[in-house]
C-alpha positions, -999 to 999 in steps of 0.1 A, spaced: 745 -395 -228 718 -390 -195 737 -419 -179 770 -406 -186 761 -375 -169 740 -388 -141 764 -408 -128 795 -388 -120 767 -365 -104 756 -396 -86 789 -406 -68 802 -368 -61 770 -361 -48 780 -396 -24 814 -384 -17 796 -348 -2 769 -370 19 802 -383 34 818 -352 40 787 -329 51 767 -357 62 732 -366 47 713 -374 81 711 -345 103 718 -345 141 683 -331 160 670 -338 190 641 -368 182 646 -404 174 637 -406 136 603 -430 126 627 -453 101 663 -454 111 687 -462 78 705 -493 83 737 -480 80 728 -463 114 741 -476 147 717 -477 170 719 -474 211 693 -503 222 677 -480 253 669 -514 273 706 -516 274 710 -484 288 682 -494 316 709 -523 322 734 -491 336 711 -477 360 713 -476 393 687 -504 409 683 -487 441 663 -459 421 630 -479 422 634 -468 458 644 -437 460 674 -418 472 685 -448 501 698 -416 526 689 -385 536 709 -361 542 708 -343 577 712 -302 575 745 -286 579 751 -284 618 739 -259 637 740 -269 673 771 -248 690 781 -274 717 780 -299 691 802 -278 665 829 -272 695 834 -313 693 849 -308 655 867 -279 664 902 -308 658 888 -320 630 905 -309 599 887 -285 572 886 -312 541 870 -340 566 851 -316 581 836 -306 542 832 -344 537 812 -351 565 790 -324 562 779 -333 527 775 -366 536 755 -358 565 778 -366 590 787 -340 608 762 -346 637 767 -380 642 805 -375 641 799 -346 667 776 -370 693 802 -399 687 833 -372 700 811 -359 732 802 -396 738 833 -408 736 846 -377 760 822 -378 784 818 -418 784 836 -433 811 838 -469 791 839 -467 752 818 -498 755 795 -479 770 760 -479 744 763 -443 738 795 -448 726 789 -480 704 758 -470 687 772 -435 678 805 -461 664 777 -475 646 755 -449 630 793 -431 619 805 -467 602 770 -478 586 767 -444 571 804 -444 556 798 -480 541 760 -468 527 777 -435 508 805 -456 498 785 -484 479 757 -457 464 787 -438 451 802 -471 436 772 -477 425 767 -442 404 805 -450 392 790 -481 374 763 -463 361 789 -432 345 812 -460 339 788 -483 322 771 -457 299 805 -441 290 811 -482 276 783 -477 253 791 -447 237 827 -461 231 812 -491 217 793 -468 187 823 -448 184 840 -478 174 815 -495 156 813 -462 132 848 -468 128 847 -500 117 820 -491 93 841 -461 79 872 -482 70 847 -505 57 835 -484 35 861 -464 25 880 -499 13 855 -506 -11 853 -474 -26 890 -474 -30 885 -505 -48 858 -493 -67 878 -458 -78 906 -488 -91 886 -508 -113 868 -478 -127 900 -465 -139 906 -501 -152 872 -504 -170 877 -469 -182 910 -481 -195 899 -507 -213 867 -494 -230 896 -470 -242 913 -496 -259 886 -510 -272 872 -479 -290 908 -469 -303 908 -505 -317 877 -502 -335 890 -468 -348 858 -455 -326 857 -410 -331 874 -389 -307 843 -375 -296 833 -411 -283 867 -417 -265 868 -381 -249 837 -387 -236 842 -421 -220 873 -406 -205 856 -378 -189 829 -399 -175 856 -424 -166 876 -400 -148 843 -382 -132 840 -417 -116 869 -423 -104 875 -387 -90 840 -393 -71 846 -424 -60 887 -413 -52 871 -384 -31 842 -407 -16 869 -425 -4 893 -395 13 861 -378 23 856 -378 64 824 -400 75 798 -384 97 781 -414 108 750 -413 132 744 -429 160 708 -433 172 708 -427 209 676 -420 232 688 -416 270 657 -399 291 676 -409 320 705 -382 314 730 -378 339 743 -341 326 709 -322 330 709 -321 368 748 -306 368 739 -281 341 704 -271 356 723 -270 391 692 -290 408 682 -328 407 646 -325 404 645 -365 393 670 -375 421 694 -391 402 724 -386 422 727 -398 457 717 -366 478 751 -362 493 771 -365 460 751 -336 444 760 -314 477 793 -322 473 793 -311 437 778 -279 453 807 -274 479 845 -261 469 876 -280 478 891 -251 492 882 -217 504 878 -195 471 881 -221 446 852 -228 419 829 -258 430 836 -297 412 799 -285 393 815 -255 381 853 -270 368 827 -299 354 808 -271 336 839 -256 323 854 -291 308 824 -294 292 821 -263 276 859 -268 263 851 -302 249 820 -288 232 837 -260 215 862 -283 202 844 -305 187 809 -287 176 810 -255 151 797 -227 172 763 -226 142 761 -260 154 761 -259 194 729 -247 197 713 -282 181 745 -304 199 736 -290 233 696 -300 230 706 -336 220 732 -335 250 714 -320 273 676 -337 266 666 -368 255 689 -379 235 678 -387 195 704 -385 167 739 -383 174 767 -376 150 802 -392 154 816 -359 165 790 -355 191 784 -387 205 825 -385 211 823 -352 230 794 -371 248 816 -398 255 846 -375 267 822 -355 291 810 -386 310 848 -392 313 851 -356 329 818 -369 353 837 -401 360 869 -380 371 847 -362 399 829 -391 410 866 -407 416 878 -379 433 845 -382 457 856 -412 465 894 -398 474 872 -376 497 854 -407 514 886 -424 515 902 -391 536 867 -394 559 868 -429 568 910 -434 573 909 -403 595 878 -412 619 890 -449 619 919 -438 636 905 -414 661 880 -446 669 917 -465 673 926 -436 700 
């Protein structure tokens, strides 16, 4: 009679563990990680990162410009190549490469060439560091979806061979049924194997419906959402120019690309994280990493996606900077 009870308690006690979740998200990589746990090998996450790091930002970028002769060169440039270039650090350059250009007699003159030269080298450098950031987004962003799948797999998994469990308890249960009617076994004996039998099968039935809350094991102490929500890069890893540009609206009176980022990922953290649970979701997301739930490490996933958006539209900016002055330099 124990066993008959212990069981049923057994398997509805599984079926909860798959609906609340038995391993709880926090913000530190567990001693002994369960093997059922997918695990985000940190050496692959080294893989993503940018290599140019081990030397440090490549650029540096110049102060806005303050010179007043110089500023009265850009007075025909227009406003969104003008905000380009400045974050980029090339608004002085651009400047010295207008005057040369209108004072030069010859625009093979040297003035003019090496000012042609310090405007194209510095376009080509911000355009392969910001390519090179993409990867990194782009590349982190592929191993979060590869956990997110991987936890699927293991759900369906799962929930298949409880399925096929619930089915052949309800057979076995069947049959001890017969088999006690046939040897003309009491009522008390084949009431109680149908309540155990149906405890079993309404366990492992609910085991089965029950949503899974898989974890995911994921340190990342290189984590590029601190900086944006801190609103400094005190470890440098953006390029210098990018972060200014996440600093600096679009258009006059509009919120900054930091501050729409800010407000995507609130949304996406609201809709997926219980507001008793954002406190503990937003330390794992914002830190180190440690132990990630399927719910979080999507929102994760969906937030880099949000990043990825306004690196690309950086690039739509570079692309604006480099067609217009390779025109003027046509002229």
């Amino acid at each position: 009679m124990f066993g008959s009870r212990v069981i049923p308690v057994l398997l509805l006690t599984a079926g909860l563990c798959g609906l609340r979740g038995c391993m709880h998200v926090g913000p530190s990589v567990p001693a002994s990680v369960p093997s059922r746990t997918v695990v985000i090998d940190p050496s692959e996450t080294d893989d993503c990162m940018r290599p140019s790091r081990r030397f440090g930002d490549g650029q540096r970028v110049d102060p806005p410009l303050a010179d007043p002769e110089l500023l009265a060169e850009l007075t025909d440039v227009p406003l969104e190549v003008r905000r380009t270039a400045r974050a980029v650090g090339l608004e002085g350059h651009i400047a010295r490469l207008l005057r040369a250009r209108r004072l030069a007699a010859d625009d093979r003159s040297v003035e003019v060439v090496g000012a042609r030269l310090q405007v194209a080298l510095r376009i080509s450098s911000v355009e392969i560091e910001l390519g090179s950031l993409l990867f990194e987004a782009d590349c982190t962003g592929d191993q979060m979806e590869a956990a997110i799948r991987e936890l699927e797999r293991r759900e369906q998994r799962q929930r298949l061979a409880l399925t096929i469990s619930s089915v052949a308890a309800a057979a076995a249960v069947a049959v001890g049924g017969g088999l006690l009617d046939l040897r003309a076994a009491s009522a008390t004996s084949i009431g109680t194997l149908g309540i155990v039998g149906g405890l079993a099968t309404a366990g492992l039935g609910a085991g089965a419906l029950a949503p899974r809350r898989g974890r995911v094991v994921f340190p990342h102490a290189r984590n590029l959402l601190l900086p944006i929500v801190r609103g400094e890069d005190r470890d440098g890893l953006y390029p210098a120019y990018v972060f200014r540009m996440l600093g600096t609206p679009r258009d006059e009176g509009k919120p900054t690309p930091r501050e729409e980022l800010l407000a995507d990922w609130k949304r996406i953290v609201d809709d997926a994280i219980p507001e008793r649970d954002q406190a503990v979701a937003l330390e794992v997301l914002y830190g180190g990493g440690g132990v990630y739930d399927a719910r979080l490490i999507d929102a994760r996933e969906r937030m880099y996606d949000a990043l990825e958006s306004q690196l690309n539209a950086f690039n739509r900016d570079l692309e604006l900077l480099y067609t217009y002055f390779g025109r003027v330099l046509e002229d």
